[in-house]
Structure formats: C-alpha cells, structure tokens
C-alpha positions in Angstrom: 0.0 0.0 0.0 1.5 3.3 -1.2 0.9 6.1 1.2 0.2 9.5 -1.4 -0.6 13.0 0.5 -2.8 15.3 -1.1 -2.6 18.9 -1.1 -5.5 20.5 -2.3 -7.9 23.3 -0.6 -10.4 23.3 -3.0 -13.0 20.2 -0.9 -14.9 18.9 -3.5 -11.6 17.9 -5.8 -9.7 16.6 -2.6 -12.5 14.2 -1.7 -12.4 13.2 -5.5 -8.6 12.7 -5.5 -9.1 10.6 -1.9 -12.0 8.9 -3.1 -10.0 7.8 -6.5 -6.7 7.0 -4.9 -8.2 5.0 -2.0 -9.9 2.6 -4.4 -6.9 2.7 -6.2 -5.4 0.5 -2.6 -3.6 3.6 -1.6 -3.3 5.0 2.2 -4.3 9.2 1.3 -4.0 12.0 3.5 -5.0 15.4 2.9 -3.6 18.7 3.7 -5.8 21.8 2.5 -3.0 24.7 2.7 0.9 24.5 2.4 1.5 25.2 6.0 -0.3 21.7 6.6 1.3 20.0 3.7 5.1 21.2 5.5 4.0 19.8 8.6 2.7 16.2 7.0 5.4 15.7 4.6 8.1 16.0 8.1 6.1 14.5 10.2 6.2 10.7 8.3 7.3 9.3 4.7 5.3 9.5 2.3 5.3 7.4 -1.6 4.4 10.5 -3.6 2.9 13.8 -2.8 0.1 15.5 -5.1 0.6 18.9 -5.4 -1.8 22.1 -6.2 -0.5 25.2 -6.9 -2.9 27.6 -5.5 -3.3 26.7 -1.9 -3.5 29.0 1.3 -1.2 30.5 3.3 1.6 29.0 1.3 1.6 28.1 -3.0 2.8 25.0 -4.3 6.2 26.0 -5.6 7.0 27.7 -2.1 5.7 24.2 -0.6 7.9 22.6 -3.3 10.9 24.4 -3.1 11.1 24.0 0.8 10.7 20.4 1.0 13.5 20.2 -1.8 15.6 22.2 0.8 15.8 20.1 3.2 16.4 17.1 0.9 13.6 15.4 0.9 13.1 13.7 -2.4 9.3 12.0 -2.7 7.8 12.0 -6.2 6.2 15.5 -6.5 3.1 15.4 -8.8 2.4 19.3 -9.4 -1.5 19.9 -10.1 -2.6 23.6 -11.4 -5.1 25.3 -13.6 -2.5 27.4 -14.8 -1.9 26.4 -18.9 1.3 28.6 -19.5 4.7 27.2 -19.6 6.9 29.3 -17.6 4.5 28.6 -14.4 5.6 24.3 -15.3 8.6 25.3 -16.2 9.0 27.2 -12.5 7.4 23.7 -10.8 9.7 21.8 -12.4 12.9 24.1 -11.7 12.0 23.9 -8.2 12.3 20.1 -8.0 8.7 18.7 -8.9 8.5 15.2 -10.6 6.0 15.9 -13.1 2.9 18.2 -14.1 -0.6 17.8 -14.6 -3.0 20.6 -15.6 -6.9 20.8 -14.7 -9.2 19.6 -15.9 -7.5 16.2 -15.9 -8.6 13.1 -16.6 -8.9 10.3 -14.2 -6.9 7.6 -16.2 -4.3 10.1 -17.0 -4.1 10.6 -13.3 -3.9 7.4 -12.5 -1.1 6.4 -14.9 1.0 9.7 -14.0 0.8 8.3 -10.2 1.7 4.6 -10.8 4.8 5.8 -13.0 6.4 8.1 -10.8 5.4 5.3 -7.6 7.4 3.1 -9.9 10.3 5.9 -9.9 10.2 6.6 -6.7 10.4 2.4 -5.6 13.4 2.2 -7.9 15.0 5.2 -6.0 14.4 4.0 -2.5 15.8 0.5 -2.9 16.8 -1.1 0.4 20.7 -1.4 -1.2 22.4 0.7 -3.2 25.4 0.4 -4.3 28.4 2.3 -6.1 31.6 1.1 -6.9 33.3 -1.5 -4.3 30.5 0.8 -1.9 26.8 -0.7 -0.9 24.2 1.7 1.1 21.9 -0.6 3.2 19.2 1.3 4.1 17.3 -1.1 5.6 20.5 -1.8 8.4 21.6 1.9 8.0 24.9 0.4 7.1 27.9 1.3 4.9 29.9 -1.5 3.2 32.8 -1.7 1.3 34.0 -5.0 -0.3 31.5 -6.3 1.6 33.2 -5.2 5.3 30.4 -2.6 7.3 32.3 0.5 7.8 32.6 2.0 11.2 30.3 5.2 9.9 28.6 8.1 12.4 24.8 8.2 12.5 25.6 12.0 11.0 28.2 10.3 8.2 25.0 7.6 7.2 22.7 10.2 6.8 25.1 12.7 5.0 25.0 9.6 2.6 21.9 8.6 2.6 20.8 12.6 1.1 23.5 12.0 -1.4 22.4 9.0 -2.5 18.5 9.9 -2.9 19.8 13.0 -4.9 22.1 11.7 -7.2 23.2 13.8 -9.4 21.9 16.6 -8.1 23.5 19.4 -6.1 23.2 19.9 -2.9 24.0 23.4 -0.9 25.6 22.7 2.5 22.4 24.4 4.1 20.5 21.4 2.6 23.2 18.9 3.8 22.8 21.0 7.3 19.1 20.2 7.1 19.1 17.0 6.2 21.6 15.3 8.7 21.3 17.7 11.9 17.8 19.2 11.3 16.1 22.3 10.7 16.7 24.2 14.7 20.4 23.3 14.9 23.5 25.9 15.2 26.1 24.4 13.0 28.6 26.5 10.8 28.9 25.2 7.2 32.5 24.3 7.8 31.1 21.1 9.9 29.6 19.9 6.5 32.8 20.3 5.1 34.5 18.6 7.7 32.0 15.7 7.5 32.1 15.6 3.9 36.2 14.9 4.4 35.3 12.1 6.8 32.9 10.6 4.3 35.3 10.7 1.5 38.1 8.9 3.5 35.4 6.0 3.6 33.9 5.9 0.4 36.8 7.1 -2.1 39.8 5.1 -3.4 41.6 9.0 -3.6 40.1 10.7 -1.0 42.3 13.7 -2.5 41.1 13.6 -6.1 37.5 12.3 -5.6 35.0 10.1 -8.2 31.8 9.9 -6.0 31.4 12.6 -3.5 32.2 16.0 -6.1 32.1 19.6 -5.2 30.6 21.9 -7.0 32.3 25.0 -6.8 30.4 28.3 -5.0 27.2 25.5 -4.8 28.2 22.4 -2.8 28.3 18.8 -3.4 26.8 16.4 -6.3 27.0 12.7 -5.6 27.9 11.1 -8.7 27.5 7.6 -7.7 
C-alpha cells in the first residue's frame, strides 16, 4: 500500500482525489494549505505527494521548493489550472517530478501516479550500491568489499541525502538540514568537515574524488 498526500484546498476535488486514490489500494492523506502540507510531509514518509499550486497560506512552488531544501526527495506530482509554460517550467525548476493541468482526466491521473510510484520504488531501494560501496538502508549500514564501515549516524545520513539526490547538487544548508535538522546551530565548515570524513570511507583517492564531487560556490553532487 502506497501512502500519497494530497494537497488541495479546493474540498470537492480533494475528496475526489481521496476517493479515487483510496480505491486505487492507496493509504491518502489530505492537507488543504501548504503550511499543513510542510507539517505532514516532516512528520512521516510519504510514496508520492500530489501537489496544487494555488493553496493558502503557502503556494505549491513555495511548498515545493522547501521540501527540496531540506532534501527530501518524494515524487512530486504538481496539479494547477495554470496552462502557461513558464509557471511548469518554474514547478519543475523547483524540484517537482511531473505536471498535470486541470481539468485532468482520471486515467491520465492514474497512470501519472503509478509511474512516478514506480520511480520513486526504484530510488528508495533497500541497497544501493556504487563502486566497491553498498548503502543498506534497511541496516543503515555502509559497506565496502562487503566489510560494514565504522560510519557516524551523522556520516550515514550525510550519505543517505547523497544517495536519494544523485546527481543533483546539494548546498551545504540542505546537507545541514538534512543530517542535523532544521533548529540546529552548525557552521557550514562542519559539513565540510564531514564531507572529508565521508570521502576517506567511500573514495579510493580521497584527495582527487569520483563519487562525492564539489561543485564550486554551490556544494556537493554525488555522482554515484
């Protein structure tokens, strides 16, 4: 059972969407502003998230764009009335999955949300692995050549975010976010510090790295 939150203000489409999605063998939960939605999407994992754009208090790209901050990387399925490009182009930009204009149709709908369930299954595999490197999730473990590295709680989530944003880069705010939380007092220099600790783990070189890149003025992209 995939669990899909649904962010929509408007009642009469969000019961539809529950309705639809519940038959479908999903587990739905609604949020009717972006305030809510925040507060849902930290509060437990979700498979997907369905998105409007014109909610309350806060918009859809606002709601998108902070979740992305922090490195959270569920499916985003971004659902508007707006028809002109720049505003999917904008949705997109900020780190949403795909778009779907209203009116929709319900098939469409439905295939959209089993396609990106599918990417988003593929992404959160219990292993991953990268070179002579395997992530196990599941045992929040680090291997290498199949001996578990003697990794920090901080180092596993560090590459945990790296791993569920590959290829992607990530600012050290969102690496702060991600591995301390939102309330803590850390300098950037501690990412870079634990970024150094990671690479001596994970990279042959650690000097002349393959995996764990930075990106000049940005970051770091995980090219694993």
């Amino acid at each position: 059972m995939s669990r899909i939150l649904v962010v929509e203000d408007e009642p009469g489409i969000a019961l539809a969407l529950e309705d639809d999605l519940t038959l479908e063998g999903h587990r739905v939960t609604v949020a009717d502003d972006g305030v809510k939605a925040l507060a849902a999407a930290r509060a437990e994992p979700f498979d997907l998230i369905l998105l409007d754009v014109m909610l309350p208090h806060k918009d859809g790209f606002e709601v998108c764009r902070e979740l992305r901050r922090t490195g959270l990387c569920t499916p985003i399925l971004m659902l508007t009335a707006k028809t002109q490009e720049a505003e999917k182009v904008m949705g997109l930009d900020l780190g949403a999955d795909d778009y779907l204009t209203k009116p929709y149709g319900r098939n469409e709908l439905r295939a959209r949300v089993r396609a990106l369930l599918r990417r988003g299954a593929a992404d959160t595999a219990d292993v991953y692995r990268f070179g002579d490197v395997e992530v196990d999730f599941a045992r929040a473990e680090l291997r290498r050549d199949g001996t578990v590295l003697d990794l920090t709680p901080l180092e596993f989530k560090l590459m945990a975010a790296f791993v569920r944003s590959r290829g992607r880069v990530l600012t050290r705010q969102q690496l702060l976010d991600a591995a301390w939380g939102h309330d803590m007092a850390i300098t950037e220099r501690v990412v870079d510090n634990q970024i150094m600790n990671l690479r001596r783990k994970v990279e042959a070189d650690p000097a002349n790295p393959v995996f764990i890149a930075s990106v000049r003025g940005l970051g770091y992209r995980f090219d694993g």
